[in-house]
DSSP file (Angstrom, degrees, kcal/mol; ACC not computed):
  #  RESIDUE AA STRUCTURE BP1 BP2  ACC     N-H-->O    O-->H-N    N-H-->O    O-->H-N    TCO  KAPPA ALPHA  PHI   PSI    X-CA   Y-CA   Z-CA
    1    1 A X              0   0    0      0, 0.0     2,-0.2     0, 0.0    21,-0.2   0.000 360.0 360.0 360.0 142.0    0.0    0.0    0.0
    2    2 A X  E     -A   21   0A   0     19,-0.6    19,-3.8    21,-0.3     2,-0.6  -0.445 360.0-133.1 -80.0 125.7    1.0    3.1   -1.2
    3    3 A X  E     -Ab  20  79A   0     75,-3.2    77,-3.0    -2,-0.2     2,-0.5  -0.701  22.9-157.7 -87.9 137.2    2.2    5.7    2.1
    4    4 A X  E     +Ab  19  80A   0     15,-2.7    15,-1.4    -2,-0.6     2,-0.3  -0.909  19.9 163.7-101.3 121.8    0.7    9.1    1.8
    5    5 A X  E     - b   0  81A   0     75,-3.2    77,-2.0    -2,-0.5     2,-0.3  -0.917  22.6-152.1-136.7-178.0    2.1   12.2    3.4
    6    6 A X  E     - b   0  82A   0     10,-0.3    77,-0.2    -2,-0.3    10,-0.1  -0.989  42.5 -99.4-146.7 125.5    1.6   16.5    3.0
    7    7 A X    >>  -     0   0    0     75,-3.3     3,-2.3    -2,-0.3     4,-1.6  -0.178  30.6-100.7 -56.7 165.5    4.5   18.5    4.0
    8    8 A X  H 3> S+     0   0    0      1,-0.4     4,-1.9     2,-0.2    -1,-0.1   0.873 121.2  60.1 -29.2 -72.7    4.8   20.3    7.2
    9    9 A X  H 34 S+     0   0    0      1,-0.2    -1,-0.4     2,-0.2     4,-0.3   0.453 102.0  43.4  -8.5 -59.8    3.9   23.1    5.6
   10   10 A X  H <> S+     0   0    0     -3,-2.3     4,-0.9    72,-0.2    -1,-0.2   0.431 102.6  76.7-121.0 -36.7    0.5   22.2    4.3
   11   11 A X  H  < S+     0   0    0     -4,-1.6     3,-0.4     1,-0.2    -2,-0.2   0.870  80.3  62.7 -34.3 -62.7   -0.2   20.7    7.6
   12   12 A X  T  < S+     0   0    0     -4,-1.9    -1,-0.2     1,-0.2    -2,-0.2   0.982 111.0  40.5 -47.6 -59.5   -0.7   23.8    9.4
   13   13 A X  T  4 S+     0   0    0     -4,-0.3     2,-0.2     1,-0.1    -2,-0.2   0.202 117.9  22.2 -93.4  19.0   -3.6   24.5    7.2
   14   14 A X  S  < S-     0   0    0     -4,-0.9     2,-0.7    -3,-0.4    -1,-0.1  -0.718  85.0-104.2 179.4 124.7   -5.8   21.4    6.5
   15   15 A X        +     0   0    0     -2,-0.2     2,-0.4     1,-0.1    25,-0.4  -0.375  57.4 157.7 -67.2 112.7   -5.9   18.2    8.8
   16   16 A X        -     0   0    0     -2,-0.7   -10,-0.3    -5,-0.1    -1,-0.1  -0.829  20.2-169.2-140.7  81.9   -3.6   15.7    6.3
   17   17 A X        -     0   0    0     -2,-0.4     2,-0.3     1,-0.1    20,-0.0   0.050  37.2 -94.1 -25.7 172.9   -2.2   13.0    8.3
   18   18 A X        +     0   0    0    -13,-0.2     2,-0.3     2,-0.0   -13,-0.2  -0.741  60.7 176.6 -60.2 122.6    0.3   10.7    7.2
   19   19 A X  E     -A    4   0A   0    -15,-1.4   -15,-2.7    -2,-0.3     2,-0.6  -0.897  34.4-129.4-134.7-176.7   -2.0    7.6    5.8
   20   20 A X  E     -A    3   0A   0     -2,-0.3     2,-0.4   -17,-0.2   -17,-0.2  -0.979  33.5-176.5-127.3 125.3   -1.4    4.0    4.1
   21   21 A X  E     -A    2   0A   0    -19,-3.8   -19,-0.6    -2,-0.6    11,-0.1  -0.700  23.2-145.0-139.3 102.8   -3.9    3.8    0.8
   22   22 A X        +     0   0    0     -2,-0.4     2,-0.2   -21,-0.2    54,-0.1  -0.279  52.7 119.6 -46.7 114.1   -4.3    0.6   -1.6
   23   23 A X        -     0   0    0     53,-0.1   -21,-0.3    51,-0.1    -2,-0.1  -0.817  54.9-146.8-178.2 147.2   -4.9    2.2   -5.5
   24   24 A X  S    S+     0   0    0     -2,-0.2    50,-1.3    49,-0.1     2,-0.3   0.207  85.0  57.2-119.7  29.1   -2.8    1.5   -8.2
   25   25 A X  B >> S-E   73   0B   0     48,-0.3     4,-2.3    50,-0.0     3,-1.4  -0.966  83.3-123.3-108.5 153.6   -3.4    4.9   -9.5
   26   26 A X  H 3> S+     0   0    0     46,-1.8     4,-3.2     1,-0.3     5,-0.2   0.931 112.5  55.2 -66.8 -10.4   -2.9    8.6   -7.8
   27   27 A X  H 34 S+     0   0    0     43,-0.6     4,-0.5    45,-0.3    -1,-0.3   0.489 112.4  40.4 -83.0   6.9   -6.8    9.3   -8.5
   28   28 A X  H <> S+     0   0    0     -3,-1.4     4,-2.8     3,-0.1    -1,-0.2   0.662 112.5  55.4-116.5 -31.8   -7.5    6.5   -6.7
   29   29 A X  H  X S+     0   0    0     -4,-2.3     4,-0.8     2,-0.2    -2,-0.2   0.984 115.9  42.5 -21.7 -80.7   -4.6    7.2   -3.9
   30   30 A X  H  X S+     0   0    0     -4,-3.2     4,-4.4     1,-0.3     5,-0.3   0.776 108.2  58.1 -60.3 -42.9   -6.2   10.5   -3.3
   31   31 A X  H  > S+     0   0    0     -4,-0.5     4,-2.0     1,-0.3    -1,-0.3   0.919 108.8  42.6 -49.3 -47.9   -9.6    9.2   -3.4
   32   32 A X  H  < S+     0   0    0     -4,-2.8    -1,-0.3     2,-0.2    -2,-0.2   0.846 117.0  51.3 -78.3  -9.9   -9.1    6.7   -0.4
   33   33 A X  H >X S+     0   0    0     -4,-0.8     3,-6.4    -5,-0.2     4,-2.1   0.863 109.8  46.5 -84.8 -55.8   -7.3    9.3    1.3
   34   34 A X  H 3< S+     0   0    0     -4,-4.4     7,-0.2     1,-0.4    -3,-0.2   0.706 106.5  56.7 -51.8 -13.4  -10.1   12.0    0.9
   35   35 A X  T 3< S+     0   0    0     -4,-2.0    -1,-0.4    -5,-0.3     3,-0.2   0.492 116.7  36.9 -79.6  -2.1  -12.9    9.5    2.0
   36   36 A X  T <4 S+     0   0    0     -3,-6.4     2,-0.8     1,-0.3    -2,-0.2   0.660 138.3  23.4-120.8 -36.9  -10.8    9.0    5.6
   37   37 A X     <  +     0   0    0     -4,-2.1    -1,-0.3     1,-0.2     4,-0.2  -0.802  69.1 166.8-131.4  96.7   -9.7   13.3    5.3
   38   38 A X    >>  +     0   0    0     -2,-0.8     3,-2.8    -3,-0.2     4,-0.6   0.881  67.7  66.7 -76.7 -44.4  -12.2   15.1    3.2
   39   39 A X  H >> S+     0   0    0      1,-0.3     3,-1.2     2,-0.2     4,-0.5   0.911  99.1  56.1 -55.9 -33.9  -11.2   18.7    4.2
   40   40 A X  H >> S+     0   0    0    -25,-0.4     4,-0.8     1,-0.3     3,-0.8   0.747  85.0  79.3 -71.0 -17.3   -7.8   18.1    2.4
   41   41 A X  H X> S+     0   0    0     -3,-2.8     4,-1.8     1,-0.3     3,-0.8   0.889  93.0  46.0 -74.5 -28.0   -9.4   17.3   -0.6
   42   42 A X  H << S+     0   0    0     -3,-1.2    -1,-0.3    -4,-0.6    -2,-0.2   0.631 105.9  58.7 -83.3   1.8  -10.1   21.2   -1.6
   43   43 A X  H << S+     0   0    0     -3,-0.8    -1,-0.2    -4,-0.5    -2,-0.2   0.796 115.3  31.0-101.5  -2.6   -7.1   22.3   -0.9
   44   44 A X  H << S+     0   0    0     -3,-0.8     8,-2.6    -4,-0.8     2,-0.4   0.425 116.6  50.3-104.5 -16.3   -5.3   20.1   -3.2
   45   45 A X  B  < S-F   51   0C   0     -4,-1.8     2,-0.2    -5,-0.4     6,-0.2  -0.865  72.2-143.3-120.0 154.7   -7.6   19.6   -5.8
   46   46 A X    >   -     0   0    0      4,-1.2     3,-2.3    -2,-0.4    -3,-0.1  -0.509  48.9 -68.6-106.0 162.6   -9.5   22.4   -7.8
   47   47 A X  T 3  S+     0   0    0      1,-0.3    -1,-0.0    -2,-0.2    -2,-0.0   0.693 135.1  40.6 -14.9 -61.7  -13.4   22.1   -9.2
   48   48 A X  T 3  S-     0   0    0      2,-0.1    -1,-0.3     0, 0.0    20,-0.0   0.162 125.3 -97.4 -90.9  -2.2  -12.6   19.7  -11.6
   49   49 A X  S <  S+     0   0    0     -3,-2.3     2,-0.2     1,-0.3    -2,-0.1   0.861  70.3 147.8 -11.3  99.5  -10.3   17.6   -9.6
   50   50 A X        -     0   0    0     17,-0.1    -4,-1.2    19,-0.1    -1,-0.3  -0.894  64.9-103.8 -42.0 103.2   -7.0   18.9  -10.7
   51   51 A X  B     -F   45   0C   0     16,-0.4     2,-0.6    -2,-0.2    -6,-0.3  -0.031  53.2-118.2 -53.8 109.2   -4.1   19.0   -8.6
   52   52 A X    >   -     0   0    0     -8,-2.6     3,-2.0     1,-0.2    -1,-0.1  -0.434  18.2-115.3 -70.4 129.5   -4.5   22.9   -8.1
   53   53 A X  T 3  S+     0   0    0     -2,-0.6    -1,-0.2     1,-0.3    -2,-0.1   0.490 116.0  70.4 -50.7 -28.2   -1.3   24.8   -9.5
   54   54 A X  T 3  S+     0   0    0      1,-0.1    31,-2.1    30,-0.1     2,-0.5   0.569  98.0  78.2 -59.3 -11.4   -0.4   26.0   -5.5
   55   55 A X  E <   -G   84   0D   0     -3,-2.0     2,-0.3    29,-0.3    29,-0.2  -0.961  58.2-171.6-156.3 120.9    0.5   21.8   -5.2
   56   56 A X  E     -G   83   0D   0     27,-0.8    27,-3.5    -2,-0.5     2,-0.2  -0.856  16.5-163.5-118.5 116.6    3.3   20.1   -6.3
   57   57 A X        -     0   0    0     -2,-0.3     7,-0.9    25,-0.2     2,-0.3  -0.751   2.0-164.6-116.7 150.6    2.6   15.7   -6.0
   58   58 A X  E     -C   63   0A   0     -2,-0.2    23,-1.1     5,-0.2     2,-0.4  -0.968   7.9-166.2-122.2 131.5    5.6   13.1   -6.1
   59   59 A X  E >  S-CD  62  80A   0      3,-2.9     3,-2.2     1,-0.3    21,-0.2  -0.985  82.8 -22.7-121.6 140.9    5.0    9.5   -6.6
   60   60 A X  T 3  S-     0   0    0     19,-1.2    -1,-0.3    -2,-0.4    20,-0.1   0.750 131.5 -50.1  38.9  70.5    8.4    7.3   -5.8
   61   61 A X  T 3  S+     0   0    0     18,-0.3     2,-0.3    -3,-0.2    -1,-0.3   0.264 115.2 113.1  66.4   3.3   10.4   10.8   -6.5
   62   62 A X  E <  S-C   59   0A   0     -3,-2.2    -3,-2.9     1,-0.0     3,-0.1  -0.948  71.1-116.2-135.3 120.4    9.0   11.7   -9.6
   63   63 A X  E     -C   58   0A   0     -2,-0.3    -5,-0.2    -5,-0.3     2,-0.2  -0.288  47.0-103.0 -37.6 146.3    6.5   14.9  -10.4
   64   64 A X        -     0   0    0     -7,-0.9     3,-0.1    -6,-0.1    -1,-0.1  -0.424  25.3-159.0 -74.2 148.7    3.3   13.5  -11.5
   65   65 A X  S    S+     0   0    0     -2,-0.2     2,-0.5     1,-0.2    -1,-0.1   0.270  87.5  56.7 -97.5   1.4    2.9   13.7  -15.3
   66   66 A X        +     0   0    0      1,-0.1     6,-0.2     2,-0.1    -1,-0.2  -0.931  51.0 150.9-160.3  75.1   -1.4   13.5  -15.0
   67   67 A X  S    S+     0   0    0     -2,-0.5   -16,-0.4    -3,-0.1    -1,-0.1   0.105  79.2  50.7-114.8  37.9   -2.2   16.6  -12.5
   68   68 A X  S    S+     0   0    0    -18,-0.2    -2,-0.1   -19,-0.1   -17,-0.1   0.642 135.0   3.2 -90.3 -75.3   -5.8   16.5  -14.7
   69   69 A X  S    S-     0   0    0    -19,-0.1   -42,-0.1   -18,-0.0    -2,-0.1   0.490  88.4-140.3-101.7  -9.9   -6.8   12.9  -14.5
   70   70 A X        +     0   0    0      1,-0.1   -43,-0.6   -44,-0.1   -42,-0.1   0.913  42.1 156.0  27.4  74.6   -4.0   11.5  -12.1
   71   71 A X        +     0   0    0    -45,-0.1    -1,-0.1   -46,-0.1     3,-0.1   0.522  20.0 138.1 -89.5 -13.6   -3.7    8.5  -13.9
   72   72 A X        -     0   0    0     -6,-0.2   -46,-1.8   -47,-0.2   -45,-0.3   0.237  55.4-113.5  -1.0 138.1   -0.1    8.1  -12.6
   73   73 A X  B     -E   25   0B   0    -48,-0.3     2,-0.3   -47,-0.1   -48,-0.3  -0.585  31.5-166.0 -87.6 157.0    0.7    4.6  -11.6
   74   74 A X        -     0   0    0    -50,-1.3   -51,-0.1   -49,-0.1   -72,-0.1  -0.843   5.5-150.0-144.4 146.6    1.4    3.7   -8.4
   75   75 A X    >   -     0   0    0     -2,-0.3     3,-1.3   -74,-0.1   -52,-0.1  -0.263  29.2-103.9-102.4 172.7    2.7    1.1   -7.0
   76   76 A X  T 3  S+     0   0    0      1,-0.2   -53,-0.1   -75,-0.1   -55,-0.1   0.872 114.4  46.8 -52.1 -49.7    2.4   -0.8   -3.6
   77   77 A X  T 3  S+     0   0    0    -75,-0.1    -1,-0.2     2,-0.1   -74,-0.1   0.174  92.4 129.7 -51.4 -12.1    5.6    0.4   -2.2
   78   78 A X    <   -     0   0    0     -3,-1.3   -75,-3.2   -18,-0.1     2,-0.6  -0.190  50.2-147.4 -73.4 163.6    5.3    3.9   -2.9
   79   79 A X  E     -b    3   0A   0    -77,-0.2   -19,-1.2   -75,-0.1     2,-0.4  -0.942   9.5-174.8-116.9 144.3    5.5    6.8   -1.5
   80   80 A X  E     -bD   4  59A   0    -77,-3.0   -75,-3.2    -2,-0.6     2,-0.5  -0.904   9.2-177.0-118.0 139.4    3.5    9.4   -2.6
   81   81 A X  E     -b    5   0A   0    -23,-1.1     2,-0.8    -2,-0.4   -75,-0.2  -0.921  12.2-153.3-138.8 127.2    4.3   13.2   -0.7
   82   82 A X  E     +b    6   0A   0    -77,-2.0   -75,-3.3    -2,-0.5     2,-0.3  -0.723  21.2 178.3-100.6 121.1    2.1   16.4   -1.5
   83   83 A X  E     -G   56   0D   0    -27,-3.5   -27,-0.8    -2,-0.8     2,-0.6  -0.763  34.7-100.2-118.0 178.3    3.9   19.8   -1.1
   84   84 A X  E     -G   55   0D   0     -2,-0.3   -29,-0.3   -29,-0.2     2,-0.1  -0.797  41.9-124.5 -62.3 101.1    3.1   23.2   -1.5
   85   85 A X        -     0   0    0    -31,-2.1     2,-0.2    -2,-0.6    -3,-0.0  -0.391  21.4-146.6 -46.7 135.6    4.4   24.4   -4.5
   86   86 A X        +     0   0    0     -2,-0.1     2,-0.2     2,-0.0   -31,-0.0  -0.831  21.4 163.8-124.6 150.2    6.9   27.6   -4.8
   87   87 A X        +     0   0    0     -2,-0.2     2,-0.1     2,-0.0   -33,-0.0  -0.615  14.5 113.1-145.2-172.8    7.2   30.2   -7.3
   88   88 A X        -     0   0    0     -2,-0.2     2,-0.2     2,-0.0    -2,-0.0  -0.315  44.1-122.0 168.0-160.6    8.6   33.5   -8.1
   89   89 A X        -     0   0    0     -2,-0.1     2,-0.3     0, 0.0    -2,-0.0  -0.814  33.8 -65.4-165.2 164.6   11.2   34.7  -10.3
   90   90 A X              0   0    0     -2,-0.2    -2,-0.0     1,-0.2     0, 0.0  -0.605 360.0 360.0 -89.7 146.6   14.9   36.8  -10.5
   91   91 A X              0   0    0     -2,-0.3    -1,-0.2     0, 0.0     0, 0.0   0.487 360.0 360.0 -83.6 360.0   14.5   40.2   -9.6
């Protein structure tokens, strides 16, 4: 089973345990985590559920390729870790 965690960060502002969730996709990840922690689910996913652009997902160490459908694989052993994305630019 795939471990789910949300940085520190993200933490502060929406209750997102650490959980363990069987799917061998990330839509299916996120779905068994949002049925056990529903509030997290709007703050990482948008209307359409889209990883919303503020949130940056890893599966095994790799940026997601599928932040529209998360069809992403995942495997039993992974870990999948949701962070806050960072932006800005040189002044």
């Amino acid at each position: 089973m795939a471990q789910v965690t949300f940085a520190k960060a993200l933490q502060r502002h929406v209750d997102c345990p650490p959980a363990t969730i069987e799917a061998d996709t990330l839509r299916g990840v996120f779905d068994g985590y949002f049925a056990q922690f529903p509030a997290a689910r709007t703050y990482v996913l948008d209307e359409h559920g889209a990883v919303r652009r503020h949130i940056a997902v890893f599966v095994a160490g790799e940026l997601i390729a599928d932040r529209g459908g998360l069809a992403d694989g995942v495997d039993a052993d992974d870990d999948v870790h949701v962070f806050q994305a960072l932006s800005g630019g040189a002044t």
